[in-house]
C-alpha positions as CSV (number, residue, x, y, z in Angstrom):
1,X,72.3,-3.4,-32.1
2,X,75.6,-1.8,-33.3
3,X,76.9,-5.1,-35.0
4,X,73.1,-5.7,-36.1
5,X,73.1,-2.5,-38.1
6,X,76.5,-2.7,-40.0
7,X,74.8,-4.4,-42.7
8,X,71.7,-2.1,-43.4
9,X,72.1,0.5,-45.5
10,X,69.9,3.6,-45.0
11,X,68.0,4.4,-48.4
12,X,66.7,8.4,-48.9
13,X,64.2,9.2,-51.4
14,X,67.2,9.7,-54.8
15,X,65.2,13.2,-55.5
16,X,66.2,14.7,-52.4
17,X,70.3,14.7,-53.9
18,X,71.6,15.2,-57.1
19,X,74.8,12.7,-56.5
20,X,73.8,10.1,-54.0
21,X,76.6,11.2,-51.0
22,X,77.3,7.8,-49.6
23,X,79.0,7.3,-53.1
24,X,81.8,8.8,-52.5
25,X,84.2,10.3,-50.1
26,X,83.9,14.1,-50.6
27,X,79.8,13.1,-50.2
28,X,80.4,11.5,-47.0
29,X,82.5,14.6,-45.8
30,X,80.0,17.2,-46.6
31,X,77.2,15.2,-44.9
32,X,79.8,14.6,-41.4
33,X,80.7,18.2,-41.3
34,X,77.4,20.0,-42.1
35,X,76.5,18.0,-39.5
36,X,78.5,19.3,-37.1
37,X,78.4,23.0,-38.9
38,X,74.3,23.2,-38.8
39,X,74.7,22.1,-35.0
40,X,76.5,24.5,-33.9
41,X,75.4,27.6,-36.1
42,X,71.8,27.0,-37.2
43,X,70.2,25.9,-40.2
44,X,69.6,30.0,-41.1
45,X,73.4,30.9,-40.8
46,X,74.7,27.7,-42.3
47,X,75.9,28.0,-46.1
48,X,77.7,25.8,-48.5
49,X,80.0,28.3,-48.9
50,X,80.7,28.3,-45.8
51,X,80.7,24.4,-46.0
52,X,83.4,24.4,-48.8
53,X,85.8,26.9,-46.7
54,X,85.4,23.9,-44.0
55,X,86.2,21.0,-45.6
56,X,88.9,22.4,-48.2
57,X,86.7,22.2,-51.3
58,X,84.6,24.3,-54.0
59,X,81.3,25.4,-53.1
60,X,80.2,24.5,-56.6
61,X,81.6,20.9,-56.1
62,X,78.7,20.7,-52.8
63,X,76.0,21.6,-55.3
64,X,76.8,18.4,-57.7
65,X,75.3,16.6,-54.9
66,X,72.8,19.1,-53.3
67,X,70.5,21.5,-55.6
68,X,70.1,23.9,-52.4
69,X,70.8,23.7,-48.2
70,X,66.8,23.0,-47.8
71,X,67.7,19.3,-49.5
72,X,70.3,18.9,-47.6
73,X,68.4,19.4,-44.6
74,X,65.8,17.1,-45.8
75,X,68.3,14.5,-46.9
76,X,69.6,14.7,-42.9
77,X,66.2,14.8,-41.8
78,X,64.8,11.5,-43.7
79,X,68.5,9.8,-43.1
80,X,67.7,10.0,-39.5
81,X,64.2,9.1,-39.4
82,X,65.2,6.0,-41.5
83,X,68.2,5.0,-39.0
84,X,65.7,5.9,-35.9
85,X,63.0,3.2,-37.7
86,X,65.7,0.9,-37.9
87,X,66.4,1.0,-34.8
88,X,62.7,0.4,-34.2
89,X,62.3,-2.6,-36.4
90,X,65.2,-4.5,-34.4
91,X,64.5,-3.9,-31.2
92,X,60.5,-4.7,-31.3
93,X,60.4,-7.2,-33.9
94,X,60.7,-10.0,-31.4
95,X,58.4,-8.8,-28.7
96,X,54.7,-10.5,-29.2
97,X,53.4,-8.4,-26.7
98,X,51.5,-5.2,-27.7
99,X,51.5,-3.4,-25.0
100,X,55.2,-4.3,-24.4
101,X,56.1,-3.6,-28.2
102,X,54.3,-0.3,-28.1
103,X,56.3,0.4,-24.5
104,X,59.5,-0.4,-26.5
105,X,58.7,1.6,-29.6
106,X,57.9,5.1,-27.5
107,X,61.1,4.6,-25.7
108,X,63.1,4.2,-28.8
109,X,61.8,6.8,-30.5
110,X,62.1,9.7,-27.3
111,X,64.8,8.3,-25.7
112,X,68.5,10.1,-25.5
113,X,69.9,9.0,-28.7
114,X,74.0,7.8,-28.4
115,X,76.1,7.5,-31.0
116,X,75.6,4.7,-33.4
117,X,79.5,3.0,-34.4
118,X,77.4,1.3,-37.7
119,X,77.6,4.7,-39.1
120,X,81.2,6.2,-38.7
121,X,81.0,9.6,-40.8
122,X,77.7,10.7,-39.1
123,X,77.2,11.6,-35.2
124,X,73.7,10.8,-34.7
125,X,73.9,12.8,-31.4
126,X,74.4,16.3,-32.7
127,X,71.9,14.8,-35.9
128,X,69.3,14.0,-33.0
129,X,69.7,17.7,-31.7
130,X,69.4,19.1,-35.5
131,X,66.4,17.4,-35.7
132,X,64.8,18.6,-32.3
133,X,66.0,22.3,-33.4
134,X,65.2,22.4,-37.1
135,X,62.7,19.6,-38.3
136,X,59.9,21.9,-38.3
137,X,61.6,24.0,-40.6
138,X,61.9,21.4,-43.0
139,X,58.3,21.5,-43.6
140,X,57.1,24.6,-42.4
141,X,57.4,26.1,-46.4
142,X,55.1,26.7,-48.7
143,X,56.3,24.0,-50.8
144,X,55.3,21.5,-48.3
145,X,52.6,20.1,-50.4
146,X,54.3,19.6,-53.2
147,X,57.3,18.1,-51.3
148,X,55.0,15.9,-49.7
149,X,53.9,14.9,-53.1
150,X,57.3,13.7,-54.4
151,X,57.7,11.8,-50.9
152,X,59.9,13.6,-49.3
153,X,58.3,12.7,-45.8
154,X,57.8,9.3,-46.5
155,X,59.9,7.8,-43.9
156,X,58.7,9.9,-41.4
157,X,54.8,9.1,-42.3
158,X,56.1,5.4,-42.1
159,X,57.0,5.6,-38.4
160,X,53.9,7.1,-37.8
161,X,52.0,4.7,-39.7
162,X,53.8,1.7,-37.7
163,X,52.8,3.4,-34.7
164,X,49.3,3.6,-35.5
165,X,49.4,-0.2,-36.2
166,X,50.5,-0.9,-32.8
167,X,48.2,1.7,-31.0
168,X,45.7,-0.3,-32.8
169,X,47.0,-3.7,-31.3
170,X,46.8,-2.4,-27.9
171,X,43.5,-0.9,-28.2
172,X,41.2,-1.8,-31.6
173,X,38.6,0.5,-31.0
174,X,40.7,3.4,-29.6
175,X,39.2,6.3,-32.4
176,X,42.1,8.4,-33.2
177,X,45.6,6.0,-33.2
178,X,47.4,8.6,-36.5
179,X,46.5,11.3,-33.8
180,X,48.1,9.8,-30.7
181,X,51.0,8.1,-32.8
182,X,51.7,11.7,-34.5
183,X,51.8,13.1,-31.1
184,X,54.3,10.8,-30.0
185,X,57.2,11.5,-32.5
186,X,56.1,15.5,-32.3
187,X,56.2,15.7,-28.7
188,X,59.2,13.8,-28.1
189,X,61.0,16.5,-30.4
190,X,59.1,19.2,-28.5
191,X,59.4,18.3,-25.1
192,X,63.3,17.5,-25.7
193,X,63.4,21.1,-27.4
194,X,61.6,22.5,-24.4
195,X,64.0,20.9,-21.5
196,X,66.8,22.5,-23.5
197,X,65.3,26.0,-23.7
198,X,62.0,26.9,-22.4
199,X,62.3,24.4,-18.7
200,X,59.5,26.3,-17.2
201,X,57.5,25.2,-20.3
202,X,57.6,21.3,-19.3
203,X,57.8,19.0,-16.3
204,X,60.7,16.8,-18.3
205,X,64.3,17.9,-16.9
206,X,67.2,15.4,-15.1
207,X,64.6,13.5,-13.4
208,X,61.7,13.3,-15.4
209,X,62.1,11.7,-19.3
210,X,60.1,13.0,-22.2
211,X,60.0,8.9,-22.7
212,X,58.4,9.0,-19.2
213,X,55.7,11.8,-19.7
214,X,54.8,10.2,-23.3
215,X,54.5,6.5,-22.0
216,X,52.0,8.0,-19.6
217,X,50.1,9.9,-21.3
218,X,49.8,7.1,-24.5
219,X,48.7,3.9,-22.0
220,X,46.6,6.5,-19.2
221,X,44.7,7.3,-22.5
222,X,44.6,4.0,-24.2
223,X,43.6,2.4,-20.4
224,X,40.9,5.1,-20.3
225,X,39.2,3.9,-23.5
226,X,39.3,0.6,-22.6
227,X,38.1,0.9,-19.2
228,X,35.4,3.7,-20.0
């Protein structure tokens, strides 16, 4: 998959930056450590003053390539969900089966993500945990509409759409496949989120997968509908 992936280049809607980042070095820095600084301190706490003390360089030189750290957040966001549909694409394009292709698609999309060598100035582990922590807050605005306008969530409504497509292979006349596809890319964030902090909240933990619980409940409730 690694050596598969080398060649692809992950492309982010050009509003969410002011200077694409993968077009230089500094750009590549600031996206590999805020990375690592919005891991371990929170989106709320994280600055790009903060940023510049970390990698040796002006704050103002950061916003030549971001207008603000809610961009930024949104440029990580998208970058992943375009790596994680990617990762889809290869791995399920050869599979003729639906119910097999749809298997494939909920496990890599809820699956433990490990790091991904195509990509060497971004950890996708600790992005995979930014994502689980701070998604929601990229969204949860009142701008949302408007954002949503100019495409910021377009990758993200892409994945969804794909997985309503194969929903709709398994089962044609199933009612509500953007539902149940939405569900699967939410709850896989949430029940990863809840594992982490709220165990008492889920039946997921070292045993039991959110790629487990989600496979079940998408085929019990597709196999329902075809057998009721």
């Amino acid at each position: 998959m690694d050596k598969l992936l080398q060649g692809v280049q992950i492309r982010i809607n050009d509003k969410l930056f002011l200077k694409d980042p993968e077009s230089s070095n500094l750009g590549k820095k600031i996206i590999q450590v805020s990375i690592q600084m919005i891991n371990e301190m929170g989106s709320e706490n994280f600055t790009f003053k903060k940023l510049g003390q970390k990698i040796g360089s002006n704050e103002s030189s950061i916003y030549r390539y971001f207008e603000n750290k809610h961009k930024l957040l949104l440029y990580l966001t998208s970058w992943y969900w375009s790596w994680l549909e990617c990762q889809l694409v290869f791995a399920t394009n050869s599979i003729k089966n639906p119910k097999e292709k749809l298997l494939k698609s909920i496990l890599i999309i809820t699956r433990e993500i490990k790091e991904d060598s195509a990509f060497s100035h971004i950890n996708e582990v600790l992005l995979n945990k930014i994502v689980i922590n701070e998604y929601s807050k990229s969204y949860l605005t009142k701008e949302v509409d408007e954002e949503n306008k100019e495409g910021y969530f377009v990758i993200y409504k892409r994945l969804v759409a794909r997985l309503h497509d194969m929903i709709k292979e398994v089962d044609s006349g199933y009612k509500y496949p953007s539902s149940l596809a939405s569900t699967i890319l939410e709850s896989g964030l949430h029940q990863h989120f809840l594992k982490e902090h709220f165990p008492s909240l889920t039946d997921c933990n070292d045993n039991v997968t959110p790629t487990q619980y989600l496979t079940h409940l998408v085929f019990n409730t597709l196999n329902q509908n075809l057998n009721g």
